[in-house]
N, C-alpha and C positions, 0 to 999 in steps of 0.2 A: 556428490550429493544431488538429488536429485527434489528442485522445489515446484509445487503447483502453487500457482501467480492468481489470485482474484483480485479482484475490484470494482468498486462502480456496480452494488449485486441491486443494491433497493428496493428492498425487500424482496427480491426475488429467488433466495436465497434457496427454498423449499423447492427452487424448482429445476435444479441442476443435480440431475441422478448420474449416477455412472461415473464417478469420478474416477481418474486415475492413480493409480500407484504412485506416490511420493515420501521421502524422508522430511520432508516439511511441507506444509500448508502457511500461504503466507494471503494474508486480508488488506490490502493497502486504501483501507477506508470507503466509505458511501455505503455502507451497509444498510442504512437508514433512507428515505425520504422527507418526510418532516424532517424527522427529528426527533421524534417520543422518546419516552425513557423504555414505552411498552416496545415500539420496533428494535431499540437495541438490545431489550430483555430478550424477546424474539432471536436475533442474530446470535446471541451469544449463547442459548441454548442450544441453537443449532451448531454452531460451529465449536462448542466444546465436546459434542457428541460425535464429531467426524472421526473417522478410524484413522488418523495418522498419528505418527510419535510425536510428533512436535507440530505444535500450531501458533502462529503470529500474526499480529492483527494493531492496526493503526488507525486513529479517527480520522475521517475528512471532513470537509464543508457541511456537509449533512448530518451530521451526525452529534451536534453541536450539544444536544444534552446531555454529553458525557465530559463537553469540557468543564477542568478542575474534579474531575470523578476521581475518585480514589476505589479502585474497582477492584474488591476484595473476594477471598473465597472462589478464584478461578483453579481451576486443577492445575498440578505440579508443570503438566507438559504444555499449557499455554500460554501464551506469554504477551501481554497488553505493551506497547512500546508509545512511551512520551516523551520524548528527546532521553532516551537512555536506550540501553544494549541490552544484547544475549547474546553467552558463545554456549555454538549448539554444533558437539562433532568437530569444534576447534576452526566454525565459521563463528567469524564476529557479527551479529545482525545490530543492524539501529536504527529507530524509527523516529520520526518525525510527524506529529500529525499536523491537521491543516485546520482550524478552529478561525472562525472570521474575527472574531476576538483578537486575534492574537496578527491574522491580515491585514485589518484598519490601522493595527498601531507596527512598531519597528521590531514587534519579538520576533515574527514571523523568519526577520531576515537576522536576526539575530540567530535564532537556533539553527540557520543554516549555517554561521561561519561557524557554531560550536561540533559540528561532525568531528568524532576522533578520525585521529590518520589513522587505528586499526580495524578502520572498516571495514569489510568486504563485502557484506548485500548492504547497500543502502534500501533503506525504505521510506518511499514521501508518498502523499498522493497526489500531487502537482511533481510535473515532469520537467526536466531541466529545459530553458529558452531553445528551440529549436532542434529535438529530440522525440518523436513521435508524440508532437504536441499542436498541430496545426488545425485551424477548423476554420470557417467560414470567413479565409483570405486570412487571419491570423495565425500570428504565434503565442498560445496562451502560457506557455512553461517560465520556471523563474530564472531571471537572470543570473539570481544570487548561487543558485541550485549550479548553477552550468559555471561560473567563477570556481567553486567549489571542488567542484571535480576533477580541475586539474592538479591540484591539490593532493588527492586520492591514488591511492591504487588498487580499486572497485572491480573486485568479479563480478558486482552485477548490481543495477538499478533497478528499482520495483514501482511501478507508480501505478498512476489511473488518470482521473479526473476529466480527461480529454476522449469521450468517448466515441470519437470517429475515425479515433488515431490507432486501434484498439490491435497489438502484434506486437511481434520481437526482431528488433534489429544488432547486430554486434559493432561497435566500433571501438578502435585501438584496444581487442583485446578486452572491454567490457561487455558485455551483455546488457540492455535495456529492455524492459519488457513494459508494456501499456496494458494490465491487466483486466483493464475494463472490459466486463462481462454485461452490461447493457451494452446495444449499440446508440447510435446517436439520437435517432430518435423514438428510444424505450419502446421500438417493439419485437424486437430481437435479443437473445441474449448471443453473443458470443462464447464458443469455447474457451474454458478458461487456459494460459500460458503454462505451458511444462516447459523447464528451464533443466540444465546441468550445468552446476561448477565444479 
């Protein structure tokens, strides 16, 4: 299966032509700047209009006015994830978004120990503590996230958030990718991540 990785677009979304060939398109949050309801209307016209079979998408930090949305009337083949799943092709996908809501208080690290063992893409958009997650002498990734993982037996991590961290590394057999498509400091977009599991 072959997935194309975004994130981190903010609103930049109109301006990534040429995309390649994948059996899935996956959005691991920041789609947004503010925060509107009109940039996520934006996002998601756009991105339900992309030509792939399947498409998935998770909120992050920015994108905050769709936490508690109940986002109805998306097409068959795209698929919003809030601590729940899809098996697509008999990969189990499961997302997690990142709502500050939910940061400030203890759910955040709650819906991380709820990951099913039948994972295989995880999707967040905060990267596991010290996994393509480093920027300005720190490590901004979750601790709870990287407890978790050993847990797991994960074809593949999908994140963002850390946008300087922005590529794909492999370890023990997983795949991690940092699909952030801004770079660090929003004046570059990066290519977005082609991934196979």
């Amino acid at each position: 299966m072959k997935i194309l990785h975004l994130s981190d677009t903010h609103n930049c979304h109109h301006r990534l032509r040429d995309l390649p060939e994948a059996d899935v398109v996956v959005h691991s949050g920041d789609f947004c700047m503010v925060g509107t309801e009109q940039e996520a209307i934006d996002f998601l016209n756009w991105f339900c209009d992309l030509p792939y079979k399947h498409k998935i998408f998770i909120c992050g930090n920015h994108d905050d006015c769709l936490y508690g949305a109940n986002i109805n009337g998306l097409p068959d083949n795209v698929h919003h994830l809030s601590n729940s799943s899809v098996e697509i092709d008999g990969v189990m996908f499961y997302g997690i978004p990142m709502f500050m809501g939910d940061c400030v208080t203890e759910r955040q690290s709650r819906y991380y120990t709820k990951i099913p063992d039948d994972t295989d893409v995880l999707i967040t958009h905060s990267p596991a503590f010290g996994i393509l997650d480093f920027d300005d002498g720190i490590n901004y990734g979750s601790e709870e996230i990287l407890m978790k993982l050993s847990d797991l037996h994960l074809r593949a991590h999908l994140f963002g958030h850390i946008h300087a961290q922005h590529g794909i590394i492999e370890q023990n057999g997983v795949i991690f990718s940092n699909g952030a498509v801004m770079n660090a400091d929003y004046s570059v977009l990066n290519v977005p991540n082609q991934i196979s599991i």
